[in-house]
Every structure is written in structure tokens, then in C-alpha cells.
C-alpha positions as CSV (number, residue, x, y, z in Angstrom):
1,X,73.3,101.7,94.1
2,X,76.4,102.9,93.0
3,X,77.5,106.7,91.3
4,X,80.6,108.0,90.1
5,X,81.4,111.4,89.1
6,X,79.8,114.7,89.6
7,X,80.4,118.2,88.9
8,X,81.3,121.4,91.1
9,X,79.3,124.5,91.1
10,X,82.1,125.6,89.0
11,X,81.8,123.1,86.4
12,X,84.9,120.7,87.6
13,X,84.1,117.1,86.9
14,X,84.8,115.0,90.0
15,X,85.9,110.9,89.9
16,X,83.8,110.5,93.2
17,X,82.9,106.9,94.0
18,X,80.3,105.9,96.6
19,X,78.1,103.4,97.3
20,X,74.3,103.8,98.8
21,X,73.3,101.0,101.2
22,X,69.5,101.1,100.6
23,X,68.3,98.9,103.4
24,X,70.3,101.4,105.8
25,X,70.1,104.0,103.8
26,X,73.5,105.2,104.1
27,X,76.4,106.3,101.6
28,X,79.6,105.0,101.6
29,X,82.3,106.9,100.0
30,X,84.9,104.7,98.7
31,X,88.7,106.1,98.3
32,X,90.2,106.2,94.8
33,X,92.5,103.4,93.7
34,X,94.6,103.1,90.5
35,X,93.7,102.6,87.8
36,X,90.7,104.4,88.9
37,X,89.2,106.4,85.1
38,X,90.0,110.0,85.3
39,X,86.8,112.7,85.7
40,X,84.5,112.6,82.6
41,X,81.2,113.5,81.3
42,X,79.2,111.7,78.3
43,X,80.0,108.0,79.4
44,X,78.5,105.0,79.2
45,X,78.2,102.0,82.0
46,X,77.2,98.4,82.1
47,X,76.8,95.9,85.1
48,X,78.2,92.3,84.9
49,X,77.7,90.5,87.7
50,X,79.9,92.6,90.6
51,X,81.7,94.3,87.7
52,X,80.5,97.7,86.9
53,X,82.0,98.5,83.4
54,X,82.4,102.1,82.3
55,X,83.3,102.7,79.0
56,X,84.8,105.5,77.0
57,X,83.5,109.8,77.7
58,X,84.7,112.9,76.9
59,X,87.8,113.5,79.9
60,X,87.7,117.1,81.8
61,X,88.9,119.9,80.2
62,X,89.1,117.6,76.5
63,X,86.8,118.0,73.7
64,X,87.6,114.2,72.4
65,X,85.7,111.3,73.2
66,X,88.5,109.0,74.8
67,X,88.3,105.2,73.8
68,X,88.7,103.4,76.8
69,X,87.3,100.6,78.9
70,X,87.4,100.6,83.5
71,X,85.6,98.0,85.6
72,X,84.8,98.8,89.0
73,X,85.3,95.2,90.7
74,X,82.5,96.0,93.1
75,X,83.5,93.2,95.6
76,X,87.1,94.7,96.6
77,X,86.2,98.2,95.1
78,X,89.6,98.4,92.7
79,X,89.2,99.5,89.5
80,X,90.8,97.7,86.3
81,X,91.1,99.5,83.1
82,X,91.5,97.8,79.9
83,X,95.7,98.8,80.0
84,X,95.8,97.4,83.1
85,X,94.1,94.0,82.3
86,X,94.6,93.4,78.9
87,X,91.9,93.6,75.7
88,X,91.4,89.5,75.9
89,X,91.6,89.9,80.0
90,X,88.7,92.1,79.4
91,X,86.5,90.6,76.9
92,X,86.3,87.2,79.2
93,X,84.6,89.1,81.5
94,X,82.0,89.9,79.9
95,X,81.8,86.2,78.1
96,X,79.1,84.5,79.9
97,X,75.6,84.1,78.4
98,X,73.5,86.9,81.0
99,X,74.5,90.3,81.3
100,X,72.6,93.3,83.0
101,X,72.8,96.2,81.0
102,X,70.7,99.4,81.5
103,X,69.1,97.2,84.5
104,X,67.6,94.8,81.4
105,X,68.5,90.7,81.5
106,X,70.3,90.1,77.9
107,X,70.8,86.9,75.8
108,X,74.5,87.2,74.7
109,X,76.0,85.3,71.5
């Protein structure tokens, strides 16, 4: 299980990543590594394969929805944002017929 984010007791959003191992039951805290999405509430995320796929949210201290796509590559824990890669980078990762989204198996196109 993975998380990202958080919030202080005074209302700071955080860009924590971590990891929990469930047959050992502990977390592992991974460092941040650029491109790694800035702290945000209101966001959405999708799993695709070992891709975790975070898209857009409203940024710390904004009051705009931001339009903007980050992967978490799960296997080397580096993020890739859709700058970074590349619109047609990014849509090929998500080309394949199965994707997991919301923990549900979908058909795609």
C-alpha cells in the first residue's frame, strides 16, 4: 500500500511518500526525487501496473485546480511528471488493454 500527502495540525499539506510492507507490517518512507508533484489536496490516482498515476489537485496555498499528470514508477520509486516525459511519452503508458483503477480490472479501448 502506498500514500502520499498528508496534512499538519496546522493545515500544511505535506508531499510525504511511503510505502507499507503488509506481510511485515512495516512503512517505508521513501525520499523525494524530482520531479516529485508539489503538496496538494483534491487529487485523483490511478494504478497501472507498477506506475502509480496522480493526476491534477488543487496545489497548497492555491485556490485553482492545476492540470497536471505525475507517475510514481513504483519499481525505482522516481517520479515522472507529464513535462518531464512528454504528453505521447505518457499516454503509452497507459496504452495496454488492463488497467487497475480504483482497485477495479477495466477493459480499455
Amino acid at each position: 500500500m502506498y500514500i502520499f500527502g498528508g496534512c499538519t495540525l496546522e493545515a500544511d499539506f505535506l508531499m510525504d511518500c511511503a510505502a507499507l510492507h503488509i506481510t511485515s507490517k512495516r512503512w517505508l518512507v521513501f525520499p523525494t526525487k524530482w520531479p516529485a508533484p508539489n503538496s496538494r489536496s483534491v487529487y485523483g490516482t490511478s494504478v497501472f501496473r507498477q506506475q502509480i498515476f496522480l493526476f491534477t489537485g488543487i496545489p497548497n496555498n492555491l485556490f485553482e485546480r492545476v492540470r497536471e499528470v505525475y507517475v510514481l514508477d513504483t519499481a525505482q520509486i522516481q517520479w515522472l511528471s507529464d513535462k518531464s516525459m512528454g504528453k505521447q511519452a505518457l499516454s503509452n503508458l497507459a496504452s495496454d488493454s488492463e488497467y487497475t483503477s480504483m482497485g477495479q480490472i477495466e477493459e480499455g479501448n
